[in-house]
C-alpha positions in Angstrom: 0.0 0.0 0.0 2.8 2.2 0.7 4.7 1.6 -2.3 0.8 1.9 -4.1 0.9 5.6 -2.7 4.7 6.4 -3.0 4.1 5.6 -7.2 1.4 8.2 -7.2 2.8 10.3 -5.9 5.7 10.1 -8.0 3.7 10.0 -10.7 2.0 13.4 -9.7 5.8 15.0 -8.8 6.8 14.1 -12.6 3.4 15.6 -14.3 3.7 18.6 -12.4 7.0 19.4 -13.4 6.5 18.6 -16.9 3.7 21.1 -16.8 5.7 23.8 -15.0 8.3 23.1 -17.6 6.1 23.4 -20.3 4.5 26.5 -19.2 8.2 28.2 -18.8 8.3 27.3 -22.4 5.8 28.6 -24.0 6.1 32.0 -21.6 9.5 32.0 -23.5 8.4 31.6 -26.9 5.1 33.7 -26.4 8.0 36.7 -25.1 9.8 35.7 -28.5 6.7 35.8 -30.5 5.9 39.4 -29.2 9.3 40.2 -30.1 8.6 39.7 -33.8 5.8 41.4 -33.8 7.3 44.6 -32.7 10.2 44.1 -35.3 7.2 44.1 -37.7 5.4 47.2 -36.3 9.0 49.0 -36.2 9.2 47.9 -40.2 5.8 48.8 -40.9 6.6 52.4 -39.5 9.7 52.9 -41.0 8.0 52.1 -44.5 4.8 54.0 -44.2 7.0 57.4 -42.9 9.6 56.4 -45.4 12.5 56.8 -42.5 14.4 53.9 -42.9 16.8 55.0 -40.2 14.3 53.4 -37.7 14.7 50.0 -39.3 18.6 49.8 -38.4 19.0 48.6 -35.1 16.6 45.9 -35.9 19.2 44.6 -38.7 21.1 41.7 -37.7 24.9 42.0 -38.7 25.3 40.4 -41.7 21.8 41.0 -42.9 21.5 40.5 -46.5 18.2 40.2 -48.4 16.4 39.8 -52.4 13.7 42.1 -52.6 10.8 41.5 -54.7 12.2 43.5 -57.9 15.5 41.1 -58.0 17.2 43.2 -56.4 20.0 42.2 -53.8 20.7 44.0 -50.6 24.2 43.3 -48.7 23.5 45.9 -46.3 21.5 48.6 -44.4 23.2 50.7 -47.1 22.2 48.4 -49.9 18.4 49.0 -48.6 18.5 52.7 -48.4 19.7 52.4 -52.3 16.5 50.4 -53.1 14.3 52.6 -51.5 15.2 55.8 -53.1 15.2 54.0 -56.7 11.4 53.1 -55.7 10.8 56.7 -54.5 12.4 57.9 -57.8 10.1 56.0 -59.6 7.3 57.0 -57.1 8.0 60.8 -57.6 7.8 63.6 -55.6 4.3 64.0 -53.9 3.6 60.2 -53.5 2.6 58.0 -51.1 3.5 54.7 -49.9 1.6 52.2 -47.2 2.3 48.5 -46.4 0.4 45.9 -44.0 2.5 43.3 -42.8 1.0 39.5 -42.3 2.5 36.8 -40.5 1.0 33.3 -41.7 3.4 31.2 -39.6 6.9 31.3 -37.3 9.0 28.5 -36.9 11.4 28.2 -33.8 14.9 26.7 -34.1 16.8 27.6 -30.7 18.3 31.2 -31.7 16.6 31.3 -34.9 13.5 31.9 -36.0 11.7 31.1 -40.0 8.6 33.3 -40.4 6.7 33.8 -43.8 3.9 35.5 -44.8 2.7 38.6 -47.3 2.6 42.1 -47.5 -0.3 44.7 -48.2 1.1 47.5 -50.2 0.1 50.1 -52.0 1.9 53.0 -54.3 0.0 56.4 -54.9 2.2 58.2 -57.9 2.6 61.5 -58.5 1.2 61.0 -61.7 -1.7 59.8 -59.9 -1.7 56.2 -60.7 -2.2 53.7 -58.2 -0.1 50.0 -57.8 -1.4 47.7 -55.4 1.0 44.8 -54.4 0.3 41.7 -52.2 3.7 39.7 -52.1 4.8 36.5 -50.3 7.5 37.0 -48.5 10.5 34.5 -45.8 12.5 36.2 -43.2 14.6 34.4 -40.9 15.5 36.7 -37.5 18.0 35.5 -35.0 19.3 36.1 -31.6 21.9 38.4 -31.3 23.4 39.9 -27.9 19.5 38.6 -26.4 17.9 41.0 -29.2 15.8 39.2 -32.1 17.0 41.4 -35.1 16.0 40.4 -38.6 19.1 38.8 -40.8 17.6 37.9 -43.8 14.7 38.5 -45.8 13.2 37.4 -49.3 10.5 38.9 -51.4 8.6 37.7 -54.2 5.4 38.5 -56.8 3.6 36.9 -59.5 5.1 38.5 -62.5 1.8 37.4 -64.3 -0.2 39.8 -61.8 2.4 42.5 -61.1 0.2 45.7 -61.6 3.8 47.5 -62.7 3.9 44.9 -65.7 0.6 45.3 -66.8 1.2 49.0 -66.7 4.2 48.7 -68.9 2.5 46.9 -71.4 -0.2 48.5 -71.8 2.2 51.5 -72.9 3.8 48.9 -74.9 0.4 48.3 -76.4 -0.4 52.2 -76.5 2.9 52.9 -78.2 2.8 50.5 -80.7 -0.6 51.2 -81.7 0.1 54.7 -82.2 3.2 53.8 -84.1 1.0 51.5 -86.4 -1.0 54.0 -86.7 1.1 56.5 -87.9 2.5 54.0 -89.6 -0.5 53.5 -91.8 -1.3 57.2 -92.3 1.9 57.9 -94.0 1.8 54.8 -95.9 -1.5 55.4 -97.0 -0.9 59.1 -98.3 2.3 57.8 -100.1 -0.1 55.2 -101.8 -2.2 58.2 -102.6 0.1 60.4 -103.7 2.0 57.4 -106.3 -1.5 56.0 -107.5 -2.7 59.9 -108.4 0.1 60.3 -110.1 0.2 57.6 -112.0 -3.3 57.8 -113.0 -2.8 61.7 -114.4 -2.7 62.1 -118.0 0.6 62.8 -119.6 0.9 66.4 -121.0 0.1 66.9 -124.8 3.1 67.1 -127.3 3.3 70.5 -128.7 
């Protein structure tokens, strides 16, 4: 009976530390978890008030990254390039705003493998409107107890990249035009050769 009892209680001693275990773990990786989130919100801010110098001290050292264009950034540098070449492009008087959405993060120890999309949206100058949603990984590690974000990868669907469509359909406007110009001036040189060779010759005097 006493060795019935001692069991139990045994039994009870090991489930309640695996529970007390357990709950010191997912305290840890909930306190992670919020970590990335902030990362996020800092990115998001950065972005939307197009300072990128908020985004450095979340940068991991050797951060490196392919943004959606192609386009492959070596370093906090690197990124500030990119951005002003999509400014350029934006103009003067533009806007910018992205959403960031986390589908899933993955835990490994010191490292952490999160993927999801972006909302994001480009007002011109010109007053045209791109509207983006694309997939993106970033893997964020531990460094000096800090989560900071050490790599990232973007991509789109070229076949529904509003930016493509809107190149060609200027490819389509200009070639269009240049047909029809094309046409007009072939058609009055017709014109001009068929009138003339239908005009009587002058009379010999």
């Amino acid at each position: 009976m006493f060795i019935r009892h001692r069991s139990i209680w045994r039994s009870l001693f090991v489930i309640a530390t695996l529970l007390v275990f357990s709950s010191a773990l997912w305290a840890d990786e909930e306190a992670d978890r919020s970590a990335l989130r902030k990362i996020s919100s800092t990115y998001e801010d950065a972005l939307n008030s197009n300072d990128l110098a908020k985004l450095k001290p979340v940068l991991a050292d050797g951060f490196t990254g392919v943004m959606i264009s192609g386009d492959e950034i070596k370093s906090f540098e690197d990124l500030q390039a990119f951005w002003k070449k999509i400014w350029d492009l934006v103009g003067a008087g533009g806007t910018y705003h992205v959403k960031v959405v986390t589908d899933q993060t993955d835990f490994f120890g010191d490292v952490a493998v999160s993927r999801g999309y972006s909302e994001e949206v480009f007002h011109t100058a010109a007053g045209k409107e791109f509207a983006f949603r694309p997939r993106w990984t970033a893997i964020t590690r531990r460094q000096n107890g800090e989560w900071k974000i050490y790599r990232v990868q973007g991509g789109i669907n070229p076949m529904d990249n509003p930016i493509v469509t809107e190149i060609v359909g200027r490819a389509r406007t200009t070639v269009g035009a240049i047909g029809l110009v094309a046409g007009l001036v072939l058609g009055f040189l017709a014109g001009g050769f068929l009138s003339r060779k239908k005009s009587p010759l002058p009379a010999a005097v």
